[in-house]
C-alpha positions in Angstrom: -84.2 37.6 -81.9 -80.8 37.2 -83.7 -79.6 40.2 -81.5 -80.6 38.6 -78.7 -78.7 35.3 -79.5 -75.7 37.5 -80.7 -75.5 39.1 -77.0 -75.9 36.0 -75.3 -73.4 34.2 -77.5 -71.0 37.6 -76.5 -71.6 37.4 -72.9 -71.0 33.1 -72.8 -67.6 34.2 -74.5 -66.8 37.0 -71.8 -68.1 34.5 -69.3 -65.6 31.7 -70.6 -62.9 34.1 -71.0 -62.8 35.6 -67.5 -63.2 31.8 -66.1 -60.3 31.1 -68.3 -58.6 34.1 -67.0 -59.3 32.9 -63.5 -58.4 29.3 -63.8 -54.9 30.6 -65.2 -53.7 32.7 -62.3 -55.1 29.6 -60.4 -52.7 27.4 -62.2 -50.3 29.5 -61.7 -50.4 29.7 -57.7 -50.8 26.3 -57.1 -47.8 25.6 -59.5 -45.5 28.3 -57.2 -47.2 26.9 -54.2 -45.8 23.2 -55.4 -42.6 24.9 -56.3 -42.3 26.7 -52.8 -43.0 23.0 -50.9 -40.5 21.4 -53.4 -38.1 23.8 -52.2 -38.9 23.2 -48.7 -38.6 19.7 -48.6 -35.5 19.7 -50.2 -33.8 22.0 -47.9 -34.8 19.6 -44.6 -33.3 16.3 -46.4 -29.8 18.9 -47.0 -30.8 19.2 -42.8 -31.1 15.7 -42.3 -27.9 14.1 -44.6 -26.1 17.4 -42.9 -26.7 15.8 -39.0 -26.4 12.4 -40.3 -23.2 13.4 -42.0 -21.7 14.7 -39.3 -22.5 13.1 -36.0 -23.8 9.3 -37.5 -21.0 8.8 -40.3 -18.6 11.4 -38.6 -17.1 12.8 -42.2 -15.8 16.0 -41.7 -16.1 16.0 -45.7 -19.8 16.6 -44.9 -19.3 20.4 -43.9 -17.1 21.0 -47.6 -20.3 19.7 -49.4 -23.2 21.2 -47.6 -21.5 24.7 -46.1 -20.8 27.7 -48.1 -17.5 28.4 -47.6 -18.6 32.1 -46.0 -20.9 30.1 -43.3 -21.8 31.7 -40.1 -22.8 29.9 -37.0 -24.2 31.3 -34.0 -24.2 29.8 -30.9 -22.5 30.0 -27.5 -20.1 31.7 -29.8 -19.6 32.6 -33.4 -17.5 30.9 -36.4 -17.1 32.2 -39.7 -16.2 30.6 -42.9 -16.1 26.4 -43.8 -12.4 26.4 -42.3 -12.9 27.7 -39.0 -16.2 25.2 -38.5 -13.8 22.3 -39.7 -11.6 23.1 -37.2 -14.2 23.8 -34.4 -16.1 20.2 -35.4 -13.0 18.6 -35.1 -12.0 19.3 -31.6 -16.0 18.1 -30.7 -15.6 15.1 -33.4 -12.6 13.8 -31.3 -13.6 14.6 -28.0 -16.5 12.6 -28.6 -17.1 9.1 -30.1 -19.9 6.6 -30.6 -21.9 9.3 -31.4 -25.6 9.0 -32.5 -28.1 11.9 -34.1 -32.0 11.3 -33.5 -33.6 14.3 -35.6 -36.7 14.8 -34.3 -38.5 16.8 -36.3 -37.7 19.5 -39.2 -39.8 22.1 -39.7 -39.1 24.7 -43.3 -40.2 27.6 -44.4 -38.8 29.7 -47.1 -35.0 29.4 -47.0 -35.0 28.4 -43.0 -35.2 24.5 -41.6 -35.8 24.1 -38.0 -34.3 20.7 -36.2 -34.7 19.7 -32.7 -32.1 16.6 -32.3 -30.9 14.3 -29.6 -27.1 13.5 -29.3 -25.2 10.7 -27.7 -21.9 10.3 -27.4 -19.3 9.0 -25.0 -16.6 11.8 -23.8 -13.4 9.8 -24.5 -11.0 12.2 -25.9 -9.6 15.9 -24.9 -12.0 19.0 -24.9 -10.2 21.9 -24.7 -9.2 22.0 -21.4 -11.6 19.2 -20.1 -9.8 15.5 -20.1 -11.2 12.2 -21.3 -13.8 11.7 -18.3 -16.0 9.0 -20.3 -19.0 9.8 -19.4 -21.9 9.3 -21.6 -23.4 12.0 -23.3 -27.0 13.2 -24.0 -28.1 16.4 -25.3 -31.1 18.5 -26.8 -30.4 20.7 -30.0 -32.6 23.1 -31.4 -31.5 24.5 -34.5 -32.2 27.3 -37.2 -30.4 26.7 -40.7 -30.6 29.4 -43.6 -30.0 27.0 -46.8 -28.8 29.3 -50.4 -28.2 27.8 -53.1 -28.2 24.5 -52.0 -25.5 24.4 -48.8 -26.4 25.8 -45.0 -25.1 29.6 -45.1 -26.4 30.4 -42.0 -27.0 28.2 -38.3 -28.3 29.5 -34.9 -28.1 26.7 -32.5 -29.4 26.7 -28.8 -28.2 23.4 -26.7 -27.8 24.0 -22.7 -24.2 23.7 -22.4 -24.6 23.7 -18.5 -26.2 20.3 -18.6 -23.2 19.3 -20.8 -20.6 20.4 -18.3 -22.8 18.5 -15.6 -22.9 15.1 -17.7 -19.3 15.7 -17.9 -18.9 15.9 -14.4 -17.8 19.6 -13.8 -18.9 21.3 -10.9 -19.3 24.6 -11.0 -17.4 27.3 -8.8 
């Protein structure tokens, strides 16, 4: 009879221990689950202050504090590096004025935030070769960020630039 009990007590201990084994890698998930959404929802409000940076407050000082200074965007067509985006934003930020950013919706996984915005603004200054026309502007953006280390490394962006042109007022040829 004391065998009997010493087996049982035995296998209750094994029992316990492989629950306790269980409940640990368990634990352990859940935490890098929590960790993985932490991560996540950080990376859309970097998103977020990023479009609200630049197209609601219009700081160009936005793009030194949330782009690596080796970023790449890609787009209609490709800039490299913090300097040459300053320079590209610029031409856009003074072309247009009264601008205002709806996100939509962000959407994260891993390292990656999708946006969809809307954007109004008001052409009133030069772009590139297109004058003042001062029409209103309203246009759909869809965009893919890779965030490291805390700043946007990496953007694909996909807005119809024909409808742009139109809203300006160019024909086409």
């Amino acid at each position: 009879m004391k065998a009997i009990r010493f087996y049982l007590f035995l296998l209750s201990v094994a029992l316990l221990g492989m629950v306790s084994c269980n409940n640990k890698q368990l634990t352990e998930e859940l935490e890098g689950l929590k960790a993985q959404k932490q991560l996540e929802e950080t990376n859309k409000s970097i998103v977020q202050r990023y479009w609200e940076g630049k197209w609601e407050e219009r700081r160009i000082e936005i793009l030194d504090e949330l782009l690596t200074k080796d970023v790449i965007y890609h787009g209609s067509s490709s800039i490299n590096g913090v300097e040459e985006y300053k320079q590209v934003y610029s031409m856009y930020r003074s072309a247009f004025h009264d601008t205002h950013i709806v996100v939509d919706e962000l959407i994260a996984e891993g390292d990656k935030v999708m946006s969809r915005c809307q954007l109004r603004g008001f052409h009133k200054g030069q772009l590139g070769e297109i004058p003042p026309t001062g029409n209103e502007l309203h246009l759909k953006a869809y965009t893919v960020f890779r965030i490291k280390d805390g700043k946007i490394a990496e953007e694909w962006e996909l807005l119809n630039e024909l409808e742009m042109m139109m809203q300006l007022g160019l024909e086409l040829k």
